[in-house]
N, C-alpha and C positions, 0 to 999 in steps of 0.2 A: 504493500500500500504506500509508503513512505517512498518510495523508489519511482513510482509514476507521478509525481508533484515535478510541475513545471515551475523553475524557480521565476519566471519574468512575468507567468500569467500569477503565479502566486502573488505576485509584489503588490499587483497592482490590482488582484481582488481585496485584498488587505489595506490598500490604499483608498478603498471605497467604501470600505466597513468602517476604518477609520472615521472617515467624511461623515458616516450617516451617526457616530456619535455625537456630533455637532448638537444634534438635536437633542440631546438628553443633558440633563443639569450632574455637571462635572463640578468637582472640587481641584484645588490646587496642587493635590497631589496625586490626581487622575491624572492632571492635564502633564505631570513630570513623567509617569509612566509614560504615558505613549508619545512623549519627545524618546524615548530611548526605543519605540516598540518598532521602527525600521532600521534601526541600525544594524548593522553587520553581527548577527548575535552567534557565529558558528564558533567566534572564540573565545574562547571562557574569560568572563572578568574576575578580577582579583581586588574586591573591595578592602583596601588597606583597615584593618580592625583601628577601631577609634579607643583613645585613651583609657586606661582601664582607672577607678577611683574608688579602692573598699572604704566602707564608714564603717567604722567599729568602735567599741565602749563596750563598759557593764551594761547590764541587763535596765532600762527605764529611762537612760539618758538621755535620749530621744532624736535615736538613730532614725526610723522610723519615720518620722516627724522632719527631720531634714529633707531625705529623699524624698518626700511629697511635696515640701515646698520647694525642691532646685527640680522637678519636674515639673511643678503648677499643678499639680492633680492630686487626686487625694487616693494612690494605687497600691502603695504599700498597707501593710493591716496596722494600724497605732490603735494603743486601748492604755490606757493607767495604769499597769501590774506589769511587773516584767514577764520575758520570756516567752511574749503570743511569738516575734520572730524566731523561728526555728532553723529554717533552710537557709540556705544562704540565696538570693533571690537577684537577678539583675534588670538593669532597666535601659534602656536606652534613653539619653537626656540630649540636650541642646543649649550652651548656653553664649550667650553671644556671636551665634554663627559657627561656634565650633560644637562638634558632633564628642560624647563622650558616652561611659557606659559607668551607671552607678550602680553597686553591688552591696547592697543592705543586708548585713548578716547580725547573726543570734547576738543575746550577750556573752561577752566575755568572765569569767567569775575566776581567780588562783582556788585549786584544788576542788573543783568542782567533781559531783559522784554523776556517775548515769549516765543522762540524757542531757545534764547541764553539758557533762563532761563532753559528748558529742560535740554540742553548740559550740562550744570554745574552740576545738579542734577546726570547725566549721569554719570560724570566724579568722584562724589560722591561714589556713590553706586560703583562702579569701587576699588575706597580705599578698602570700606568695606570689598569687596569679593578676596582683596588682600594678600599675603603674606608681602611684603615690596613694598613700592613705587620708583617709581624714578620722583623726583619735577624736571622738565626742567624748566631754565630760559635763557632767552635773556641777554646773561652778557655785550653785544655792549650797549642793551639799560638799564641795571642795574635794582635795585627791585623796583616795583613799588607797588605803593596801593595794587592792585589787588595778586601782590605777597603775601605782608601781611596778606591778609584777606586769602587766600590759605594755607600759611604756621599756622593759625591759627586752619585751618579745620584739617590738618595734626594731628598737634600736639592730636587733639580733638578723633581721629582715635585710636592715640597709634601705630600706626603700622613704623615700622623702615623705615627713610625717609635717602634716596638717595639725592644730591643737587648737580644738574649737570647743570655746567654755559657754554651754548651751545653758538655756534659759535667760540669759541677760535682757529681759523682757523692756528695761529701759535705763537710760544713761546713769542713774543714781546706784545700781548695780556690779558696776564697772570694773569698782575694787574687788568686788569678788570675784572675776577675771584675772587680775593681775595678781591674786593669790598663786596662782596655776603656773606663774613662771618658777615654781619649785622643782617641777615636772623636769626640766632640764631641756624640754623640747623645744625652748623658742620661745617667740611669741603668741601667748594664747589672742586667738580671733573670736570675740565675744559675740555672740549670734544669739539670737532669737527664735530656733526654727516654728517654733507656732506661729508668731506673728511675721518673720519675713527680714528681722531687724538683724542687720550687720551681713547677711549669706551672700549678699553680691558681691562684697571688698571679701569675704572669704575663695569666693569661686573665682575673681579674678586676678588672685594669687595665685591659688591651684593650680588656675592655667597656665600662669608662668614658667613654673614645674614641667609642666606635662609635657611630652611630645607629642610633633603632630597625629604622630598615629603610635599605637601601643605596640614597644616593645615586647611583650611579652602573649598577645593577644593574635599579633601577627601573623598573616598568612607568608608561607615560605616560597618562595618561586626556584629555591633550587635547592640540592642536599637531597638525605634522606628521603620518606615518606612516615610519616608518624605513624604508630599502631598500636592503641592500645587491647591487652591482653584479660581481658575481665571472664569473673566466672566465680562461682561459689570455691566454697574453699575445697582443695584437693581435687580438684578434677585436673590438674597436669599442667597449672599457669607456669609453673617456678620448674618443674620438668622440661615445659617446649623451651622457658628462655634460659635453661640450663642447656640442652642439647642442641639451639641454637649458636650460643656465645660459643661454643665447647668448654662452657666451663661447670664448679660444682659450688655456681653463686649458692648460699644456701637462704633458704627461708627467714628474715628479723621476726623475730616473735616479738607483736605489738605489747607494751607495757603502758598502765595507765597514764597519762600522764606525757605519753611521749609525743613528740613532734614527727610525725610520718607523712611524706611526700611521696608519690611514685617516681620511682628509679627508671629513667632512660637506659636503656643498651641498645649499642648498636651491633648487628648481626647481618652473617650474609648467611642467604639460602639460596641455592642455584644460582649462585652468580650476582645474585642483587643484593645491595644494600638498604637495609631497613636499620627504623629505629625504633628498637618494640621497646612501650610503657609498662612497666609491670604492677599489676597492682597486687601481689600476693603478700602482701600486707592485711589484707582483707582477712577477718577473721570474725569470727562467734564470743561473743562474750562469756567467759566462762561463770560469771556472774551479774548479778543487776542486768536481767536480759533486756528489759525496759530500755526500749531507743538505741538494742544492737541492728536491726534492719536500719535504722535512719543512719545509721554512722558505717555502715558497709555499703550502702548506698552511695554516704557522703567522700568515701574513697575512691568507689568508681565511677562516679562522676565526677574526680576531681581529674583522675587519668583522662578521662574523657574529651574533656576540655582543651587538654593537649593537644590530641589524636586527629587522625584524617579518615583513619576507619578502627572500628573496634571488631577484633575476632571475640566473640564466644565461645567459651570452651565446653562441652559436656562430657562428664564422664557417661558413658554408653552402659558401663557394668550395673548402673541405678538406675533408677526409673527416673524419670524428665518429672522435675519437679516444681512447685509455686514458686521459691525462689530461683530456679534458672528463667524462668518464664519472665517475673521479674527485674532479673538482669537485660534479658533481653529489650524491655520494656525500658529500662535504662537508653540501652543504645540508642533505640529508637525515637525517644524524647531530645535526646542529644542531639539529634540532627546527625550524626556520622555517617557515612558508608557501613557497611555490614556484613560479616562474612562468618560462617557457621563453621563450629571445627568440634568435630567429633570424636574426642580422645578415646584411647585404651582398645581402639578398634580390634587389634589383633587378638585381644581376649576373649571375642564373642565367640559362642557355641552355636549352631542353629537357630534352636529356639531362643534365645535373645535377642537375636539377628532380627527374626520377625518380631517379635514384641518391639524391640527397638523404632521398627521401621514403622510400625501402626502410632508409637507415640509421638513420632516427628509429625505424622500426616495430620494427627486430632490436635497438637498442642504447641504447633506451629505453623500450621497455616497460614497464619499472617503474614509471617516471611518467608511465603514458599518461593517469594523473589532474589534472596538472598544468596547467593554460592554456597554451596555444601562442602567438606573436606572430611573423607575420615582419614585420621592421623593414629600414631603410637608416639607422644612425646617423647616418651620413655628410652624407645629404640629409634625412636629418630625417623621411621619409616610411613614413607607418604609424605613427609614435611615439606619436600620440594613441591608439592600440589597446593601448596598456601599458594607460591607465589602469581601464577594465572587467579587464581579466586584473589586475590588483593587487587591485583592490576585490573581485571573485570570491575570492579566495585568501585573503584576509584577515577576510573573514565566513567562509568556510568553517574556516580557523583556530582561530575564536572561537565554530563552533556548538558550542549545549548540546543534548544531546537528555533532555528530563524522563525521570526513573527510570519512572515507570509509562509511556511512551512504548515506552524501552525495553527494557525485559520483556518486553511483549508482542508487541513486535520479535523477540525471542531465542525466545521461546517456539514462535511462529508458526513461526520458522525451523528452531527444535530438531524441530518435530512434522511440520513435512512434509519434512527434510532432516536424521535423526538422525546422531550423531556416528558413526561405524565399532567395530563390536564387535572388542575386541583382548584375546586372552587370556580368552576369553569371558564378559569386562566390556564395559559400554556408559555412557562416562563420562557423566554429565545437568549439564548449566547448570542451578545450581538459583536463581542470580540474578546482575542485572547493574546497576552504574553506572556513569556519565561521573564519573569521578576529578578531573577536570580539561582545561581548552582550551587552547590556543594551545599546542602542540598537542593535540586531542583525543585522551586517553586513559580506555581502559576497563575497568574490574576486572569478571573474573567471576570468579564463588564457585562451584566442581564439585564432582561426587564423584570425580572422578578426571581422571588428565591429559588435557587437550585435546593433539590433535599440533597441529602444525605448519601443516599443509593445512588443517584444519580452521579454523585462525585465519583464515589466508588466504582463506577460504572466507570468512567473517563478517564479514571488513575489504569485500571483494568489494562482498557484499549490502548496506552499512551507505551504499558508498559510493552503490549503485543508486536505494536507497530515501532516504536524505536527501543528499546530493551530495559534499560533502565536496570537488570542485574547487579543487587548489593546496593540501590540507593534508595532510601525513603524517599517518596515524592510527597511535595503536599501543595492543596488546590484552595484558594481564595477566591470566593467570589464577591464583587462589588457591585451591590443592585441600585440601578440608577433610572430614575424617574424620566420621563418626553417632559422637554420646556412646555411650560403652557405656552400658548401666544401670545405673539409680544412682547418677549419678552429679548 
């Protein structure tokens, strides 16, 4: 189907779909998409990641509260009690024409038990993956313990710290700001974030700091290919990047309290160089199980973030379980490419063999799109079969499909597979573009809602007709009204 599309009658039926959006009420951010919707889209853009900025403090300082006022919205969850934030959360923001990403994590607490203990870990790795920080403190309640032990981590980071004495609700306050140059950090920047007082002289410091685009956030255009390695514990993560490396890296067993990152290695298999993440860090609480999924979650999504694709690992000897299902569901949130790797293969009998293969088909369907591999970390055998399943997944990641491609993609579709008349409407795609790769995303422009199925239905076909193999895709629709007249 893809292969009969004329690219010159395609241009220019697209150029007339275009036209006929004239008539429907567009916003300014419509009218940006479809300045980009004929351009030359066969080659992949590489949108520089913008500045990365973690907030972090104790628990009530009013993290929370900042990040809703330097977005103007009120999107983050703030309540009076500490601790509603939990995950570490990011946002994209704008301030003075420059594009940044703000990343509102948990509170911070020194020797937190549980789920606190998660949160602070959270709010850790949060630094790490930082351009510059902003330290929120409570300047009503002045620095405490827990401040110190915070401003300690900071320091330990390197990364340029922000000290913003919050609640300075108005100028007679002020000295309780300048309490805070105890801290050793500088200059505290007295703000208000409920009320909006001091946050712009804060953010247009910040920016001074900042680079134009994040070092650490960055998309790479040459090197390696990033991979992280996720998967419950013991299914063969710290095996594959042991018989990768050829070495006998051995397992860190997590201790409370410890500062744990994913470990980069770089590995060649059949000839290519990669640089697989590891996250076999990842472990079970052997006590206080309260908020062990949230903090093995908060590991592998930290890999993640690195990553350009995540392999999955399953041990095949157990049954396919809620949490592998759930890692997967990781991945897939992540945005990454995606590729299934089947450990311990060589140990199956028969009858595993089939049961195995019945639990792929019932509890993985979702990504039956994804490259399969079975492997033996162990022995090492099969492992050269990652490298095709990585390369698939990561082109597919990174395809574009040209606007007048696909138009006449959608169109063809819309006309021999119309959407479902509902309420004796019958919504029409009146146009479509690839928004952006890695992962491929699509905006359509309707008269009215697409359901659900019907997306599904589209993602289905997109994948039939151009492959998409190893990439999540995901479909946006923007339903947009006919101008009245006169308008």
């Amino acid at each position: 189907m893809a292969e009969e599309f004329d690219p010159e009658i395609d241009l220019a039926r697209t150029e007339i779909l275009r036209e006929e959006l004239e008539d429907y009420e567009l916003e300014e951010e419509d009218l940006a998409l479809l300045g980009l919707a004929l351009d030359d889209d066969s080659t992949p853009r590489y949108n520089p990641a913008p500045p990365v900025l973690a907030i972090v403090g104790r628990p009530n300082v009013g993290k929370s509260a900042l990040v809703n006022r330097i977005l103007g919205r009120r999107e983050a969850v703030v309540e009076d009690k500490p601790g509603i934030t939990r995950d570490r959360v990011s946002y994209k923001a704008d301030w003075n024409g420059r594009a940044l990403t703000l990343v509102d994590t948990g509170g911070w607490e020194h020797g937190a038990m549980g789920l606190d203990a998660a949160v602070a870990e959270q709010a850790e790795i949060a630094v790490e993956l930082a351009d510059a920080v902003l330290f929120v403190v409570d300047a009503l309640v002045g620095a405490t313990f827990s401040d110190e032990k915070v401003v300690k981590m900071l320091r330990a980071s390197g990364k340029p710290v922000f000290l913003v004495a919050n609640k300075i609700d108005d100028y007679h306050l002020e000295a309780e700001a300048a309490a805070l140059w105890s801290l050793g950090l500088g200059q505290p920047y007295p703000v208000s974030a409920l009320h909006g007082r001091g946050v712009a002289d804060l953010l247009d410091a910040a920016l001074k700091t900042l680079p134009e685009k994040s070092n650490i956030a960055k998309d790479e255009y040459s090197g390696p290919r990033r991979v992280a390695l996720i998967g419950r514990p013991n299914v063969g993560k710290s095996s594959l990047l042991n018989k990768a490396t050829g070495t006998n890296r051995a397992v860190v067993s997590d201790l409370a309290g410890t500062t744990r990152d994913p470990v980069d290695e770089q590995v060649e298999i059949a000839g290519k160089i990669w640089r697989f993440i590891d996250t076999a860090g990842i472990r079970r609480r052997l006590h206080r199980v309260v908020g062990a999924d949230f903090y093995a979650s908060l590991r592998t999504a930290a890999a993640l973030e690195r990553a350009e694709v995540a392999v999955v690992l399953f041990d095949v000897t157990e049954p396919i379980s809620e949490a592998d299902i759930r890692i997967v569901q990781l991945a897939l949130d992540s945005g990454r490419a995606l590729v299934l790797a089947f450990n311990k293969w060589d140990m199956l009998d028969d009858e595993r063999r089939i049961y195995i293969e019945k639990e792929i088909d019932r509890d993985l369907a979702h990504v039956d799109w994804a490259p399969r591999v079975n492997i033996s970390a162990l022995t090492g055998r099969h492992l050269e079969k990652l490298v095709p399943a990585l390369e698939l997944a990561l082109e597919s990641w990174e395809q574009r499909i040209p606007t007048g491609k696909l138009n006449a993609f959608v169109q063809e579709l819309q006309a021999s597979t119309p959407h479902p008349i509902r309420g004796g409407k019958q919504p029409r795609i009146l146009f479509g573009t690839q928004a952006a790769s890695r992962p491929p995303k699509f905006v359509l422009f309707a008269s009215g809602f697409i359901e659900a199925g019907y997306r599904r239905f589209i993602i289905r076909k997109l994948r039939e007709t151009y492959g998409f193999e190893g990439s999540p895709l995901e479909i946006g629709v923007r339903v947009r009204e006919r101008r009245k007249r006169g308008k």
